[in-house]
C-alpha positions in Angstrom: 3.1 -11.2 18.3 1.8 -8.3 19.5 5.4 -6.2 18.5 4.3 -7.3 15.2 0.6 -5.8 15.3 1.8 -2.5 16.6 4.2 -2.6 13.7 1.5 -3.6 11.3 -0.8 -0.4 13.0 1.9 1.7 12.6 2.6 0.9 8.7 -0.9 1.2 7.9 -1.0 4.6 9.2 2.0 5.8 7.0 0.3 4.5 4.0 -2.8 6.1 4.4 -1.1 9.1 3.2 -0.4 7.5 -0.3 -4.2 7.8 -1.0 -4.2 11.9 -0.3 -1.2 12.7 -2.6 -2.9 12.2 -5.4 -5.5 14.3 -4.6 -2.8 17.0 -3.6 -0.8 16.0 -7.0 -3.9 16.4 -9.4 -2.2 18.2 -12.0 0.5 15.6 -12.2 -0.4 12.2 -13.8 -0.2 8.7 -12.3 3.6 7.5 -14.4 5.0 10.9 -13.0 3.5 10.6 -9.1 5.1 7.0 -9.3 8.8 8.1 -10.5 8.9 10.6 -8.1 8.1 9.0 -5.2 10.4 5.8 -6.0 13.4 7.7 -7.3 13.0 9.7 -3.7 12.4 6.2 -2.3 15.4 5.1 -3.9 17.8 8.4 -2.5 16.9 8.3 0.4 17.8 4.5 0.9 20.7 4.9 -1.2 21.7 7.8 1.6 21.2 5.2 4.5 22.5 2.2 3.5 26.2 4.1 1.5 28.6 2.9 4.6 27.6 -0.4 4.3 26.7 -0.5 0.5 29.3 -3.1 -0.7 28.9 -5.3 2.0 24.9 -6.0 1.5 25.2 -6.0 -2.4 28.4 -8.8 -2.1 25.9 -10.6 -0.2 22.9 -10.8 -2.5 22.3 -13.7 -5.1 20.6 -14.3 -7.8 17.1 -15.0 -5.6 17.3 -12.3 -4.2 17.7 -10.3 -7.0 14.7 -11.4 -8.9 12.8 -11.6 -5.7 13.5 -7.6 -5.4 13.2 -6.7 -9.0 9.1 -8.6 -8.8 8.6 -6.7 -5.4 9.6 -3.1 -6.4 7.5 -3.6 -9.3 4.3 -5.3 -8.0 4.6 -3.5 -4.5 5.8 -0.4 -5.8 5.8 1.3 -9.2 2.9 -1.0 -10.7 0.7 -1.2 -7.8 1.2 2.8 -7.0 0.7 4.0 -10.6 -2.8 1.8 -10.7 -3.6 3.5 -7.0 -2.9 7.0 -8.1 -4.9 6.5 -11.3 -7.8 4.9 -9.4 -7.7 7.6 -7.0 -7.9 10.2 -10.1 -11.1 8.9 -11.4 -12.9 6.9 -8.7 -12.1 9.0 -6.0 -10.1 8.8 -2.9 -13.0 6.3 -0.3 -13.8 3.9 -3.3 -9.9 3.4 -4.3 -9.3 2.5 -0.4 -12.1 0.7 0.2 -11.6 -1.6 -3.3 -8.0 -2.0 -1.7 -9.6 -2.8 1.6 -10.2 -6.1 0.5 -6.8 -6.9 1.1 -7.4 -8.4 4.3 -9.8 -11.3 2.7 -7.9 -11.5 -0.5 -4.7 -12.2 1.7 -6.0 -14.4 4.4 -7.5 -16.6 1.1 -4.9 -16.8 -0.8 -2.3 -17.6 2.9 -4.7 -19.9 4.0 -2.1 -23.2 3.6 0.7 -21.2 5.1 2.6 -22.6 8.5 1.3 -20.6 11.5 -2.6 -19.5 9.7 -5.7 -20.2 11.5 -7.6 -22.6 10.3 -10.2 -20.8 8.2 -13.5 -21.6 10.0 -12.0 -20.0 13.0 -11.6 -16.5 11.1 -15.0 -16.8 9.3 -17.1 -14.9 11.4 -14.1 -12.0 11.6 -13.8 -12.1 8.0 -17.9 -11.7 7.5 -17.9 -8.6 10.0 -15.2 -7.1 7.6 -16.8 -7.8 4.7 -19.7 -6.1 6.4 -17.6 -3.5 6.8 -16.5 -3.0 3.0 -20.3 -3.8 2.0 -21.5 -0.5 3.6 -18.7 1.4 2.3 -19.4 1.0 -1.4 -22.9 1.2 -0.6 -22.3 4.4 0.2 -20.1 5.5 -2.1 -21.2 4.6 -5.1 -24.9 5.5 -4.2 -23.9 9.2 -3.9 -21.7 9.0 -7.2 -25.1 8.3 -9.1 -27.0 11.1 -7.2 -24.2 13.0 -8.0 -24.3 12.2 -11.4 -20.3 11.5 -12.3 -19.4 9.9 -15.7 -19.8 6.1 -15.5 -17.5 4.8 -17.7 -14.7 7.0 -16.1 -15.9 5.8 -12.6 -15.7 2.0 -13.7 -12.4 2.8 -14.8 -10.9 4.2 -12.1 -12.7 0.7 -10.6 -10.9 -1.3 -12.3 -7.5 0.6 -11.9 -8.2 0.3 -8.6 -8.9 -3.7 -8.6 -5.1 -3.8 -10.4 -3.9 -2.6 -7.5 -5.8 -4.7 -5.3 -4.2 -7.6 -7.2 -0.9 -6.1 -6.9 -0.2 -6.0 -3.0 -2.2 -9.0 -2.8 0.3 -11.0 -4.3 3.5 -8.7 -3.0 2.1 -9.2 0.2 2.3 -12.5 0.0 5.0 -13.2 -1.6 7.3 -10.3 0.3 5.8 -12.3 4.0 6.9 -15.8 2.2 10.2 -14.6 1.1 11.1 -12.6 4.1 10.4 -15.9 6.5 12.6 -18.1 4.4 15.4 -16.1 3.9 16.6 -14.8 7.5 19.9 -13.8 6.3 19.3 -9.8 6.0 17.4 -7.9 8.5 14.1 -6.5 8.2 16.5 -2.9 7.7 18.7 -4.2 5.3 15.8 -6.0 3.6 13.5 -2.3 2.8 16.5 -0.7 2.1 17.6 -2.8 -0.5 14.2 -2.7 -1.4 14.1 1.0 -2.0 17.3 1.1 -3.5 16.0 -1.3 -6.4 12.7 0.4 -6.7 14.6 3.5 -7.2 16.9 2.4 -9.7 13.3 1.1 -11.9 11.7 4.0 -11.4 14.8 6.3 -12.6 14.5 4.1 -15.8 10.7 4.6 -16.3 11.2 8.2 -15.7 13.9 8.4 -18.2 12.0 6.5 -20.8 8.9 8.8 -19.9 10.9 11.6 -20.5 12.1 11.1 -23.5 8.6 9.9 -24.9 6.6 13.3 -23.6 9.1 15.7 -22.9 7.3 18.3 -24.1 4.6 17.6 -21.9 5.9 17.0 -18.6 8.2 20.4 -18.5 8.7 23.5 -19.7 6.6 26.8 -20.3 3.1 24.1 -21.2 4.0 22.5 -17.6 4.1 25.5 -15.7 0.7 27.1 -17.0 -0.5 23.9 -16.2 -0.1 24.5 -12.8 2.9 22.3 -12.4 4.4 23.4 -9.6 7.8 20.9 -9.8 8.9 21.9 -5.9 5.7 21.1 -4.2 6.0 18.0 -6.3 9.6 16.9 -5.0 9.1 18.2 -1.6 5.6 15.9 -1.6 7.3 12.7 -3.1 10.3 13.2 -0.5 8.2 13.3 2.5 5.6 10.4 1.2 8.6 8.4 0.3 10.4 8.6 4.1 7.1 8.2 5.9 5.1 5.8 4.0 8.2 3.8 1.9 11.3 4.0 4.2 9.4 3.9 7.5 6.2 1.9 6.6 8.1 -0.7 5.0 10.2 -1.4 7.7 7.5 -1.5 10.1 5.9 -3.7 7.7 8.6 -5.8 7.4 9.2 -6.3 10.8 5.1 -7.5 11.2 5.4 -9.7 8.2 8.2 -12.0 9.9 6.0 -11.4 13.7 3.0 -12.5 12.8 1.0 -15.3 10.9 0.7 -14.6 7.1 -3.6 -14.8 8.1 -3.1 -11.9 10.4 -0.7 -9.7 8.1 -3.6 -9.8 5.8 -6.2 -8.2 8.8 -3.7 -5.7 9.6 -3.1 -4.1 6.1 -7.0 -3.0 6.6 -5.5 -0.2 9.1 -4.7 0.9 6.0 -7.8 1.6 4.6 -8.9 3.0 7.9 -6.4 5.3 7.8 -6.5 6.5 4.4 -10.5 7.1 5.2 -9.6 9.1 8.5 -7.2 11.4 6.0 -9.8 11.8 3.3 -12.0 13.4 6.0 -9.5 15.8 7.5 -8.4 16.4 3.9 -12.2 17.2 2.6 -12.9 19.0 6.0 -16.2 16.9 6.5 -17.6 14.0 8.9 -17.9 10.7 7.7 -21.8 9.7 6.6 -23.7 7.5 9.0 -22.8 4.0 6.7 -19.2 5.4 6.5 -19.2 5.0 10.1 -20.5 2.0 10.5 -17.9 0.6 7.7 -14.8 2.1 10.2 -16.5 0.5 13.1 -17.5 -2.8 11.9 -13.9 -3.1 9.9 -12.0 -2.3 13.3 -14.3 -4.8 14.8 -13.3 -7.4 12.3 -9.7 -6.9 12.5 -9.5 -6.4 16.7 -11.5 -10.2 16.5 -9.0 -11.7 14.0 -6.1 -10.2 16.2 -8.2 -12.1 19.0 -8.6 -15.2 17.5 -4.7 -15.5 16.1 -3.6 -14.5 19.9 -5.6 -17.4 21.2 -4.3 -19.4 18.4 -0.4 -18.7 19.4 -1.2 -19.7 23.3 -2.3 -23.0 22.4 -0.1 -23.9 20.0 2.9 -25.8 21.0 6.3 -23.7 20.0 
């Protein structure tokens, strides 16, 4: 089990970054940020798996299919175009935090799964967490009033944000579910067949895009824009190795280690991540209830790693 949290600490920490490129993207909107990094996503995979490309495709049925076609969609393009867009108008700490809630939404919804602890064992974990979250958005949206931000934009980028929380929640899920009853590719051969489809979708939206707004997304309009197209694929490549090609795999690997309960804590590294870059990003300390929210969130995940460890030692095999 512990492989599996390492693996889960590690994947958190590669997605943290997806929160910053946005911020580092501003001038680029949430449809393009999304095609770019999946169509990278998609090369890149398509570049690893080419020796053994015929092989793994013979091998996939129609499940399979549909299963990646819902997961590159939900996990991927829909869930990262809601993030980005949430991150544009909420901000970079109330988008994480609103997708902190993973860990809860999860561990709710994977509560009748084989292998989760029973649900009154977790509930003072899960309280410390939601501790945690509570003094986050406390903060956060108490300066965005003193600050005086636009509302309406705000609650949008809220609600963008809850999509997205919705999203992963059910990928998570699902991806952990499917992954456990279907042994027959490897956790490799699974995220690479995985980026290859969300590729392929996102090649289409982009295509469609482009054909809709060309006139907006390039040429001499883009460019006084500030557009700058290299920084934009060299970005996407290096998000799309680090937090899809590598995170995923870790992730995978964790989802078929460790009780569908736990996955759920460990996606909040996540969020602790993504904080820990907003900070170096902004070049500022975290606020004294931002602090408490990292140290009562690690808390709350270190005790459900705990509890699930106990769990595994008394429980026959």
């Amino acid at each position: 089990m512990w492989n599996g949290v390492l693996c889960g600490l590690l994947a958190g920490a590669m997605w943290g970054m997806v929160f910053i490129v946005p911020e580092l993207l501003s001038a680029f909107s949430p449809v393009e940020m999304a095609v770019g990094r999946y169509v990278a996503y998609g090369a890149i995979a398509f570049g690893l798996m080419l020796p053994r490309l015929r092989g793994l495709v013979a091998r996939l049925d129609r499940a399979d299919h549909h299963a990646l076609v819902r997961h590159a969609l939900a996990g991927n393009i829909v869930y990262y175009m809601l993030l980005a867009m949430g991150v544009k108008l909420a901000g970079v700490a109330p988008t994480s935090l609103i997708i902190g809630v993973l860990p809860i939404s999860v561990t709710l919804m994977g509560r009748k799964d084989h292998g989760a602890v029973p649900l009154r064992r977790l509930a003072l974990p899960l309280l410390v967490v939601a501790a945690g979250i509570a003094c986050i958005n406390i903060d956060v949206f108490s300066h965005a009033r003193a600050a005086g931000g636009d509302p309406w934009r705000t609650l949008l980028g809220v609600l963008c944000a809850t999509g997205a929380l919705f999203c992963w929640s059910w990928y998570t899920l699902d991806n952990a579910r499917y992954l456990k009853r279907n042994p027959h590719f490897t956790s490799a051969e699974w995220s690479a067949l995985y980026g290859l489809s969300s590729g392929l979708i996102a090649l289409m939206v982009g295509l469609a895009a482009l054909a809709v707004w060309h006139g907006e997304v390039t040429g001499a309009a883009g460019a006084a824009s500030g557009r700058d197209w290299t920084v934009f694929w060299i970005t996407n490549a290096l998000l799309a190795l680090g937090a899809s090609v590598i995170g995923n795999h870790l992730w995978n690997v964790a989802s078929r280690r460790v009780p569908v309960t736990l996955s759920g804590q460990l996606i909040l590294f996540e969020t602790l991540f993504a904080l820990l870059y907003g900070f170096i990003y902004k070049q500022q300390w975290p606020r004294p209830l931002e602090t408490a929210a990292i140290v009562l969130l690690t808390a709350g995940v270190m005790w459900s790693v705990r509890v699930h460890a106990l769990e595994e030692e008394v429980t026959p095999p």
